[in-house]
C-alpha positions as CSV (number, residue, x, y, z in Angstrom):
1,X,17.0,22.7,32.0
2,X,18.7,25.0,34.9
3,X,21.4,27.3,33.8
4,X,24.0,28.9,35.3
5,X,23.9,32.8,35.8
6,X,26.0,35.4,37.7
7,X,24.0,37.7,39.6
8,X,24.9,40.6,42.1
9,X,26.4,38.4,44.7
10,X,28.3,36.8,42.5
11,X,26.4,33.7,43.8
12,X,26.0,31.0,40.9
13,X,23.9,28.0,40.3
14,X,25.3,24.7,39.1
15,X,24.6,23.3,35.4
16,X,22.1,20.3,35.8
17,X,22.6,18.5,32.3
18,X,19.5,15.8,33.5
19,X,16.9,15.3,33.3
20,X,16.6,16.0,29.3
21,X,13.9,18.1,28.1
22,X,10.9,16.2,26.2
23,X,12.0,18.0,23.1
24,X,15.0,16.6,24.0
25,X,13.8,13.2,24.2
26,X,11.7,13.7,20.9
27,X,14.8,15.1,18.9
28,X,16.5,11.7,19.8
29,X,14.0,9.9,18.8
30,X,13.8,10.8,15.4
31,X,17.7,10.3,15.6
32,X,17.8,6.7,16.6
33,X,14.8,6.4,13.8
34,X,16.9,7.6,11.2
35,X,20.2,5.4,12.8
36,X,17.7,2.5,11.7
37,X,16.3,3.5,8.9
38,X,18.8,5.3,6.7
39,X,21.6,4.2,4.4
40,X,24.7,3.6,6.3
41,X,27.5,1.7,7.3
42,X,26.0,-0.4,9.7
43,X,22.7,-0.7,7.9
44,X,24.8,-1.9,4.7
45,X,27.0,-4.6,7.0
46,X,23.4,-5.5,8.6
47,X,20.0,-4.3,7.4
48,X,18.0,-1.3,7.5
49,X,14.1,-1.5,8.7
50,X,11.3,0.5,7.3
51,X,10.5,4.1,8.7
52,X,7.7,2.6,11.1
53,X,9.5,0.0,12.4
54,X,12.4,1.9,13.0
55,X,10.4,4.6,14.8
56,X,8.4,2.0,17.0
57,X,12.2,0.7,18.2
58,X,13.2,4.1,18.8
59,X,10.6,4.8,21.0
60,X,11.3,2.0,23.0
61,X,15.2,1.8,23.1
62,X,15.1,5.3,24.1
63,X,12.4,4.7,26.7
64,X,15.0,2.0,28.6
65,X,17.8,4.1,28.0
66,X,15.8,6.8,29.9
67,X,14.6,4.6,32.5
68,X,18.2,3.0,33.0
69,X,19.9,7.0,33.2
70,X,17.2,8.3,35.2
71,X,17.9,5.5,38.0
72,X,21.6,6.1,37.9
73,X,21.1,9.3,38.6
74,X,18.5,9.1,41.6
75,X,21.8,7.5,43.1
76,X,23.6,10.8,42.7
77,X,21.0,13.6,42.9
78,X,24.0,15.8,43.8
79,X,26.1,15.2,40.6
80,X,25.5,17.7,37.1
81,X,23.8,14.9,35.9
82,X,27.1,13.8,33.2
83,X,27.1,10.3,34.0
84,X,23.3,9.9,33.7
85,X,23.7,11.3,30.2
86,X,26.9,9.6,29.1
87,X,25.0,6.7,30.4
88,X,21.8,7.6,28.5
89,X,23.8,8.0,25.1
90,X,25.5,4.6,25.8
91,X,22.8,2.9,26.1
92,X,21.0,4.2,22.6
93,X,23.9,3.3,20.9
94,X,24.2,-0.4,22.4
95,X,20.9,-1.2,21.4
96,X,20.7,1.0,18.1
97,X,23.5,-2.2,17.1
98,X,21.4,-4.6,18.7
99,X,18.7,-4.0,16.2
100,X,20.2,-3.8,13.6
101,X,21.9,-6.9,14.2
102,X,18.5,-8.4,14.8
103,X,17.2,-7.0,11.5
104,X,13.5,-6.4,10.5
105,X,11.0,-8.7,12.8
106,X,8.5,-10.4,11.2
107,X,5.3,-8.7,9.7
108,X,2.5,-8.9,12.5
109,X,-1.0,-8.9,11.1
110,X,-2.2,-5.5,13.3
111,X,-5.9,-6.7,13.1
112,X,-5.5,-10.3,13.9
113,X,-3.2,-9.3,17.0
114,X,-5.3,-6.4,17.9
115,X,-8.8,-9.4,18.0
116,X,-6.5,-11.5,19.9
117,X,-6.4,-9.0,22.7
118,X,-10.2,-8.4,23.2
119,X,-11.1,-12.2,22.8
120,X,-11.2,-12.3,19.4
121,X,-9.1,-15.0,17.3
122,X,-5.9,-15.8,18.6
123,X,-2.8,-14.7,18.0
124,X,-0.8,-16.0,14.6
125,X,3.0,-14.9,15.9
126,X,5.0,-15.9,18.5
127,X,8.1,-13.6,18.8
128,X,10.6,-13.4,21.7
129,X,13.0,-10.9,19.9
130,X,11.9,-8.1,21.9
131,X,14.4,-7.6,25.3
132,X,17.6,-7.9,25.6
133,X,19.6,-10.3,23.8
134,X,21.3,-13.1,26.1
135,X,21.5,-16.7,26.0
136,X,19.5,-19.1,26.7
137,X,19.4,-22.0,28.4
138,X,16.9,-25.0,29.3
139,X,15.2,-24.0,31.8
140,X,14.9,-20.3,30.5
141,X,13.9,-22.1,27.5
142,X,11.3,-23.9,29.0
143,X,9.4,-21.3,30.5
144,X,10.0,-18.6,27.3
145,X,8.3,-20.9,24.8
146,X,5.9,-22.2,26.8
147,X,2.7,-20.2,25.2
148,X,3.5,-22.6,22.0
149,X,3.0,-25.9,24.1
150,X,-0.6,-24.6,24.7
151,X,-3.2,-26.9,22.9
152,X,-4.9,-25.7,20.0
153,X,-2.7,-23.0,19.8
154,X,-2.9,-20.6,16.6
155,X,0.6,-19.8,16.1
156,X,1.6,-19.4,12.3
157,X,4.3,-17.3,12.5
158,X,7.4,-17.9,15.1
159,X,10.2,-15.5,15.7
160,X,13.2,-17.5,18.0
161,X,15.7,-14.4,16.9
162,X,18.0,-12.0,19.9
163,X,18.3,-14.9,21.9
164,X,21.4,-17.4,21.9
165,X,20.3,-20.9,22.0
166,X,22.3,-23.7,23.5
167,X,21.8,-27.4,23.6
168,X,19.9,-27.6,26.5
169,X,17.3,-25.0,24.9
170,X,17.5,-26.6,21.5
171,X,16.4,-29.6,23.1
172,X,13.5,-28.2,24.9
173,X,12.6,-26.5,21.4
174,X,13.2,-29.9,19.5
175,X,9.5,-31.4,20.7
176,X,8.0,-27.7,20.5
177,X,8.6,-27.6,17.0
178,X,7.9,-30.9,16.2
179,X,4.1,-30.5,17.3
180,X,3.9,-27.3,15.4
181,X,5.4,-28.6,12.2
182,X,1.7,-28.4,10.6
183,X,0.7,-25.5,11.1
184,X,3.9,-23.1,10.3
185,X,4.5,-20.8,7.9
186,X,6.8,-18.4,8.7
187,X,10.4,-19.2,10.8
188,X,13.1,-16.4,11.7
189,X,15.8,-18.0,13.2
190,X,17.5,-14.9,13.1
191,X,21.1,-14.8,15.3
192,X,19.9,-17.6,17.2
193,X,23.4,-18.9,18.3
194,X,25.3,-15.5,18.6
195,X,28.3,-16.3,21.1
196,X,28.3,-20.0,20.5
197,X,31.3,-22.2,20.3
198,X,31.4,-23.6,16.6
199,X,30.5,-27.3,17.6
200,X,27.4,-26.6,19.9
201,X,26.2,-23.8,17.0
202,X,25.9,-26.5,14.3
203,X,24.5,-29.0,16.3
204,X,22.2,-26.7,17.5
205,X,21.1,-25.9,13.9
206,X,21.1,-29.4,12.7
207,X,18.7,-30.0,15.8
208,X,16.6,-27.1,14.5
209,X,16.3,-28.3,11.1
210,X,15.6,-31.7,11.8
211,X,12.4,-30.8,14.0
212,X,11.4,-28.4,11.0
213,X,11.9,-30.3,8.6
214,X,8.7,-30.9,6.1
215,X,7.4,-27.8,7.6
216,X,5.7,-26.0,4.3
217,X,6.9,-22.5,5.1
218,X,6.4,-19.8,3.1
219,X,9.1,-17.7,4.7
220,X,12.7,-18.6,6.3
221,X,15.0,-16.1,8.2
222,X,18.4,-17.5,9.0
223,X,20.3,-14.2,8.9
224,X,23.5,-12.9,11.3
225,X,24.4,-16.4,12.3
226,X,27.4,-17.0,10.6
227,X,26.9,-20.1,8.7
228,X,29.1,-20.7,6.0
229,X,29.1,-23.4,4.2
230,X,28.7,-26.1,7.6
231,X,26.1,-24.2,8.7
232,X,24.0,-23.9,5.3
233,X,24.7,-27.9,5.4
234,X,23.2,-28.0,9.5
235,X,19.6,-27.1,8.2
236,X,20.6,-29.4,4.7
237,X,17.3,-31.2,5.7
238,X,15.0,-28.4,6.4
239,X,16.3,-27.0,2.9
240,X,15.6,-29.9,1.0
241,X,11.8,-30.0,2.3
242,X,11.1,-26.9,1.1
243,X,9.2,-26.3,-1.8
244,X,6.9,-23.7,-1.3
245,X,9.1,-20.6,-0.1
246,X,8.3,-17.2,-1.1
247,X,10.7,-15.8,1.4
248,X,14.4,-16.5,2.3
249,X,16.7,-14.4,3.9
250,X,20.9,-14.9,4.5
251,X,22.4,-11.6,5.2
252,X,25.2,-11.5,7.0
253,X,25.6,-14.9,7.3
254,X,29.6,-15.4,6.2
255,X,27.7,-17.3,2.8
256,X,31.6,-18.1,0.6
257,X,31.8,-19.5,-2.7
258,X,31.5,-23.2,-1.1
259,X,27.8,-22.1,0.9
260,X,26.7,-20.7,-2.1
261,X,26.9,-23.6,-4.5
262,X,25.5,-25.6,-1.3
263,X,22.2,-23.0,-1.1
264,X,21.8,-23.9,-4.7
265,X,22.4,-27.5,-4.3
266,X,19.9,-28.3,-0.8
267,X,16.5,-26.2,-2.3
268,X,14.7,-28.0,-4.3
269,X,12.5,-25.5,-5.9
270,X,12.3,-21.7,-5.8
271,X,9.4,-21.5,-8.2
272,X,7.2,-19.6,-6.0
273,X,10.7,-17.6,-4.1
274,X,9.5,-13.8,-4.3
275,X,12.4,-12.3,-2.1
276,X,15.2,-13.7,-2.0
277,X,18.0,-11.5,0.0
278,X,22.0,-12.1,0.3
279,X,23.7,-9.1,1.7
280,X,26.8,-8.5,3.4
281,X,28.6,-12.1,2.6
282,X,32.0,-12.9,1.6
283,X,30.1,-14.3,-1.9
284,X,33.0,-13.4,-4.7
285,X,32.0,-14.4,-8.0
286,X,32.1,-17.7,-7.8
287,X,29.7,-17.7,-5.1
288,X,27.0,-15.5,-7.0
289,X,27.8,-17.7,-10.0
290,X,25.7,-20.2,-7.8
291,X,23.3,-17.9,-6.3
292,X,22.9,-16.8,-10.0
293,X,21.2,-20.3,-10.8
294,X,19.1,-19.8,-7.8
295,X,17.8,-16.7,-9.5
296,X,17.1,-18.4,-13.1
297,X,15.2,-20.9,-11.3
298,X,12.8,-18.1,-9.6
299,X,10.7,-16.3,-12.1
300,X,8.2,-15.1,-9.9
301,X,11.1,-12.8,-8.5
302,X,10.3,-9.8,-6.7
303,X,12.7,-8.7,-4.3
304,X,16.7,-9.2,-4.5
305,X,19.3,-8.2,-2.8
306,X,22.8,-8.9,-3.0
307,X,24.9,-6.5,-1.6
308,X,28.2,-6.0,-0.1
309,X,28.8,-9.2,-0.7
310,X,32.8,-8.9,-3.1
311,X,31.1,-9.8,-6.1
312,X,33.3,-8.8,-8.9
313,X,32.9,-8.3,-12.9
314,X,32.4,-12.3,-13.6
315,X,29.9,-12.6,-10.3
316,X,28.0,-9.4,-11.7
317,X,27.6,-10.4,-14.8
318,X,26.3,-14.0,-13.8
319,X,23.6,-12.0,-11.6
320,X,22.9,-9.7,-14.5
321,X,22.1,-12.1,-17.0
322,X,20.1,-14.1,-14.3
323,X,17.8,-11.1,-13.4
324,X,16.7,-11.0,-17.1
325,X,14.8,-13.7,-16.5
326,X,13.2,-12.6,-13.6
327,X,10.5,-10.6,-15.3
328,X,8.4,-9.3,-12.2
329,X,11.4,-7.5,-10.4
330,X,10.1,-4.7,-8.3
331,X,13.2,-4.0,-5.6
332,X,16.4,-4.4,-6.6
333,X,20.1,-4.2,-4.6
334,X,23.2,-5.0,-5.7
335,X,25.2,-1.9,-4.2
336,X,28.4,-2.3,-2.8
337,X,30.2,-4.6,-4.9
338,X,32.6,-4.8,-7.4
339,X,31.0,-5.3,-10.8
340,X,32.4,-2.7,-13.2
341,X,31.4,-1.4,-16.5
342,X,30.9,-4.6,-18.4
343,X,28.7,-5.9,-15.5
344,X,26.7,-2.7,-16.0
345,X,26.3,-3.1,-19.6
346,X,24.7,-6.5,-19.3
347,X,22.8,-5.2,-16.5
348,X,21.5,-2.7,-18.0
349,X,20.2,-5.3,-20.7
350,X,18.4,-7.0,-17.5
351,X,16.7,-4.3,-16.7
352,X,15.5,-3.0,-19.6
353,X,12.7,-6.0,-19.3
354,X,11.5,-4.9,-15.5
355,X,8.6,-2.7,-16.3
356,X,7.4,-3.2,-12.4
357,X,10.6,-1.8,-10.4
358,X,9.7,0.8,-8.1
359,X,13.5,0.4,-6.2
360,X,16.5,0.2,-7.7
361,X,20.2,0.7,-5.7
362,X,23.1,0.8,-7.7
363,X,25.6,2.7,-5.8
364,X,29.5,1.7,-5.6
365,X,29.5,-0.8,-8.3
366,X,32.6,0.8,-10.6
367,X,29.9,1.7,-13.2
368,X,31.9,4.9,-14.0
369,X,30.7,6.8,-17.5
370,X,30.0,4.1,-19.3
371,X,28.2,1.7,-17.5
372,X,26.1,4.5,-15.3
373,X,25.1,5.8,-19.2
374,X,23.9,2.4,-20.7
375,X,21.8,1.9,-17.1
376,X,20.3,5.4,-17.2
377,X,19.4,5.0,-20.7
378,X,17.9,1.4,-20.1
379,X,16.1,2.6,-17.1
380,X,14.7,5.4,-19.1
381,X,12.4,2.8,-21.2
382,X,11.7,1.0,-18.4
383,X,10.2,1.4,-15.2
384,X,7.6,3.6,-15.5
385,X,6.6,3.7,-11.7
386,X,10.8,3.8,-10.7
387,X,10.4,5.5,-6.9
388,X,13.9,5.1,-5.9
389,X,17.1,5.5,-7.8
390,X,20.5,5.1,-6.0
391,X,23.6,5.3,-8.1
392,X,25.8,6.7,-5.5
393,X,29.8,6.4,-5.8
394,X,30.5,5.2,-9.0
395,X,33.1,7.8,-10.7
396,X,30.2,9.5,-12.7
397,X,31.0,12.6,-14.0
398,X,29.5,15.7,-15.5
399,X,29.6,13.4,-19.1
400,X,27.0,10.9,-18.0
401,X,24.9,13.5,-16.9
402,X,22.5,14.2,-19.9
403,X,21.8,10.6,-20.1
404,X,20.6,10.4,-16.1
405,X,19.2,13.6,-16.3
406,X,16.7,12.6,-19.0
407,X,16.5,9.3,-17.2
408,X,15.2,11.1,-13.5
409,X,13.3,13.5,-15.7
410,X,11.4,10.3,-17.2
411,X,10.4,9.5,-13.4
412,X,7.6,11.2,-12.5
413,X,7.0,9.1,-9.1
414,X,10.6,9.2,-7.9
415,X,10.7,9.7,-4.0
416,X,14.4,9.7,-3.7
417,X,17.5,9.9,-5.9
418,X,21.0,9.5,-4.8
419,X,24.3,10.1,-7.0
420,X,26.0,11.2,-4.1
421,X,30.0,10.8,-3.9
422,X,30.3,11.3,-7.6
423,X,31.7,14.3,-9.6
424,X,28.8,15.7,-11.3
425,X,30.5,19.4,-10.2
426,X,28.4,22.4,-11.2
427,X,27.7,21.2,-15.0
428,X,26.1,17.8,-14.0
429,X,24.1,19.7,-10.9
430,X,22.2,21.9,-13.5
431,X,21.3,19.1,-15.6
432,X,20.0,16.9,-13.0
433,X,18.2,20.2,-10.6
434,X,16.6,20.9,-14.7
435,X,15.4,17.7,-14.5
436,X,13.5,17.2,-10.8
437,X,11.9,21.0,-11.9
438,X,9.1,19.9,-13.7
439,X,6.5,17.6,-11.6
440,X,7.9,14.6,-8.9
441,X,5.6,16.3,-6.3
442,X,6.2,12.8,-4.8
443,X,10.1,13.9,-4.1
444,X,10.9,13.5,-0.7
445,X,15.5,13.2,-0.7
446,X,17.7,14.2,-3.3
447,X,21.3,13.5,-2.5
448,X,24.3,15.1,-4.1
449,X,26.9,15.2,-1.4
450,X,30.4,15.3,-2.7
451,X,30.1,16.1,-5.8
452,X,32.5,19.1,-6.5
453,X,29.4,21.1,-6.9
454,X,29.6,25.2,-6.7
455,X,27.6,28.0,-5.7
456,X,25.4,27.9,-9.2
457,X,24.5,24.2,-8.8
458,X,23.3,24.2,-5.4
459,X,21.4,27.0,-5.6
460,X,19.5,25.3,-9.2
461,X,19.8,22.0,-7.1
462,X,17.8,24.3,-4.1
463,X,15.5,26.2,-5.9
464,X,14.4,22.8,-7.9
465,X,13.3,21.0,-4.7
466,X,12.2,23.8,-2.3
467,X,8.9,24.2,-3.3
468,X,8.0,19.8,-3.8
469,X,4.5,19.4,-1.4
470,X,5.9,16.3,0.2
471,X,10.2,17.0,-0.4
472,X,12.0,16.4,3.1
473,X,15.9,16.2,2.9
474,X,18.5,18.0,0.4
475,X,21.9,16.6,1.1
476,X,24.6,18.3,-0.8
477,X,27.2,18.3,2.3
478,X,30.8,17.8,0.7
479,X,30.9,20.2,-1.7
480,X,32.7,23.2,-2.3
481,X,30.2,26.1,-2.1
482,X,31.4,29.4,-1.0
483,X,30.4,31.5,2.1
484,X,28.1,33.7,-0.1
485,X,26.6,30.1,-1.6
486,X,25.5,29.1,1.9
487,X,24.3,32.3,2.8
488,X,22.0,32.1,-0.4
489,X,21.1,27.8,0.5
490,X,19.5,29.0,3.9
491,X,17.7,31.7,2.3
492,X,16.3,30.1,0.2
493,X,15.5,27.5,2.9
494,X,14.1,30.0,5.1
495,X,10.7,28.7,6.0
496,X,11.8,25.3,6.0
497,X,15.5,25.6,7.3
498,X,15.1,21.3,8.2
499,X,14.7,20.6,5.2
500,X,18.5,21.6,3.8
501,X,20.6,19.0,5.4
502,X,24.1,19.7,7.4
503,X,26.7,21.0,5.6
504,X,29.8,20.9,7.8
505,X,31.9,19.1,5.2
506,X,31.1,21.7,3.0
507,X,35.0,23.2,1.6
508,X,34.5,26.7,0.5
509,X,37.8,26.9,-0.7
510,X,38.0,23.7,-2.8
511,X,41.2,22.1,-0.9
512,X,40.4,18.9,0.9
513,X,41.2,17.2,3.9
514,X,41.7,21.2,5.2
515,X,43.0,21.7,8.8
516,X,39.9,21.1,11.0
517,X,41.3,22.5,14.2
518,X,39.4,25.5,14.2
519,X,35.5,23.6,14.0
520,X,36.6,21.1,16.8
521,X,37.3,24.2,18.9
522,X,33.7,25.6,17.9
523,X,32.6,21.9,19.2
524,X,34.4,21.7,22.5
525,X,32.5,25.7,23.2
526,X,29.4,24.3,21.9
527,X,30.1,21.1,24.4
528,X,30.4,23.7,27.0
529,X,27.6,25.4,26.2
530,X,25.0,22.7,26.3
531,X,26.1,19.2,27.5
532,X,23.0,16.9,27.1
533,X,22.4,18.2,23.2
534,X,26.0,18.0,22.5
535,X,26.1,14.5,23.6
536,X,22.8,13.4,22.0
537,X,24.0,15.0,18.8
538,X,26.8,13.1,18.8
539,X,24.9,9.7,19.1
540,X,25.9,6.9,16.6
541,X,25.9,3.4,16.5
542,X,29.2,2.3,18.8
543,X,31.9,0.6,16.7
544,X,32.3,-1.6,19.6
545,X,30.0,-4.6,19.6
């Protein structure tokens, strides 16, 4: 990147802010990988994917961002190159939202696919999720799918998600699906009618279901479509013919109290259901009163998720006593709700019969003292192979700490534990750094931002994790450790400074919501300074959609 420098004429070159660096271009790929990947607000409100996906989407939103900038600005080869990168940022951020909005595609068998290409069998999925999302009409329709009107096709596995059917396309799809209706096993319907007047959504979806119905599908995606309770009714008839799932999925899908009884009413059978995910619905307790009689009637239960959804105490403890029955739980997340203590304590009851979970996400639930004490302690006798403990937000203090501490000591393959946004302060950071000293060489995150914590309990909370083989974030930003305390973090740190996460919400002083004139100043020089890193560091999902 050219720079700008005085020299004896006093002549000066002008700052050219593209084209960005490959480091450059690296750095934000790892940054739109962790957008995806990581707990957030926008991976709550839709889903997260897993590390590779997330890092095979980064590479190629960042690649069309490029591509995109890097034509704009071959129509202004004169310009600093601002626009390209304002552009280039944009761009990330539009389809950072688009992909999470899409949520996780499909598993692809690599092996199968990778035969398929060099004349071996043919493919098993048919996905046309990839691109950009837009509608889609008839004759768009027509030509998109027509790879599944070819005979003796060996398609398995169909992905219809990121693009917005209407009823011309449904109609061209009706006959499609209808000749495939023996040989699926897999649907993701997946925001299939984003932008759709209510009317032509439904009949849309009842036109879906109808063709699949009788289908034996093993796994059913009809996530960020907004269904409510009309729309759960819509695919009433594929519902009902299904009796062999393993698989459902209805995040973000506006599921009320009225959907949820009528999910519990259409499927027959959830005797072989193994994951079974609700997450960011306007649920209540009512609601996962139903989806609770869902979950007794799954015992082969692995997987559950029902978060964000404004569950409260009666909801949670519905759920709670549910999930004792469901004896095979390895993944479980309920975070963001309202349940409380008394929720907690019958949870905690739950899950002192899962001797397979390996996940387990608690955070924001209200547990406070009480309930996070009774959960620790039931955990403790549990879950031998526990990986990931989240517990993040729920008004623990410094007294519950013994009881987690022995708890997380009790893990000896925990990969990450979060009881950030507590108030463990300096007293609970001891316990807990005391704790992770002794073995989890599988430690890869510890999070214990905002948690009042001091000089003394970061330093333990460092000195505990700094030398783990495989440990790769400490996050203990939002605290109040003084100048001297930092100093020491980064020592400590030295040889593996990217390991210590940010700390620019770190208060020295203790007083909150202090005057942050003075940093935003140090931003606008550092803007100055480097424009194309500023504004990559700055990247984040758009609140605009």
């Amino acid at each position: 990147m050219d720079a700008m420098e005085p020299n004896s004429g006093h002549r000066s070159f002008p700052i050219k802010l593209w084209p960005p660096s490959q480091n450059t271009r690296l750095m934000l790929v790892e940054r739109i990988t962790n957008n995806l990947s990581s707990q957030s607000f926008f991976t709550q409100k839709y889903c997260s994917l897993s590390k590779e996906e997330a890092m095979e989407n980064a590479k190629e939103i960042e690649d069309v961002a490029f591509n995109l900038a890097n034509q704009h600005y071959g129509k202004e080869p004169d310009g600093d190159g601002s626009s390209a990168v304002q552009l280039y940022a944009k761009e990330c951020s539009k389809h950072i939202l688009e992909v999470l909005k899409r949520g996780p595609r499909a598993k692809v068998d690599e092996e199968v696919e990778k035969a398929g290409k060099i004349g071996g069998p043919k493919k098993t999925l048919f996905d046309i999720s990839k691109g950009q999302r837009a509608f889609l009409d008839a004759e768009e329709a027509e030509e998109l799918l027509k790879p599944l009107k070819e005979p003796g096709n060996s398609f398995t596995k169909i992905c219809l998600s990121n693009r917005s059917f209407g009823l011309g396309a449904a109609h061209v799809a009706e006959p499609i699906l209808l000749s495939l209706k023996d040989q699926l096993q897999e649907v993701n319907l997946c925001d299939f009618i984003a932008g759709r007047p209510e009317s032509e959504a439904l009949d849309v979806m009842t036109i879906f279901s109808v063709a699949l119905e009788g289908c034996i599908l093993k796994s059913l995606n009809l996530s960020n479509n907004a269904l409510g309770e009309k729309g759960v009714r819509a695919f009433g008839r594929l519902l009902k013919s299904q009796s062999n799932l393993e698989e459902l999925y209805l995040m973000n899908d506006g599921i009320s109290e009225e959907a949820a009884r009528a999910v519990c009413e259409l499927i027959p059978s959830t005797e072989k259901l193994r994951v079974l995910q609700f997450h960011n619905n306007m649920t209540g307790d009512e609601g996962a009163i139903a989806i609770s009689e869902v979950v007794k009637r799954s015992p082969l239960l692995k997987d559950f998720r029902c978060s964000s959804s404004r569950v409260g105490s009666e909801g949670g403890i519905a759920l709670s006593e549910a999930l004792g029955t469901c004896t095979h739980l390895e993944k479980l997340d309920l975070q963001d709700n309202l349940f409380g203590m008394e929720a907690g304590f019958v949870l905690s009851k739950a899950l002192g019969k899962h001797a397979n979970l390996t996940e387990v996400y608690l955070s924001y639930l209200n547990l406070e003292n009480k309930g996070a004490i009774t959960l620790a302690n039931a955990l403790m006798e549990s879950a031998p192979s526990l990986e990931v403990l989240e517990m993040a937000g729920n008004d623990i203090t410094a007294e519950a700490a013994p009881s987690l501490a022995a708890c997380v000591a009790a893990k000896k393959f925990l990969t990450k534990l979060n009881l950030g946004e507590n108030e463990f302060k300096d007293e609970g950071a001891v316990l807990i750094s005391k704790a992770l000293e002794a073995d989890h060489d599988q430690l890869k995150e510890v999070d214990m931002n905002t948690n009042f914590i001091r000089r003394a309990g970061a330093r333990l909370l460092a000195m505990a994790v700094v030398q783990k083989p495989n440990f790769k974030l400490l996050n203990i930003n939002g605290n109040i450790i003084s100048e001297e305390g930092i100093d020491e973090l980064k020592d400590i740190f030295k040889t593996c400074t990217h390991v210590l996460g940010a700390l620019d919400e770190n208060d020295p002083d203790g007083v909150e919501d202090e005057d942050n004139d003075d940093k935003d100043a140090d931003e606008e020089e550092a803007r100055d300074k480097d424009g194309l890193e500023s504004e990559l560091q700055k990247l984040d999902v758009n609140l605009e959609e």
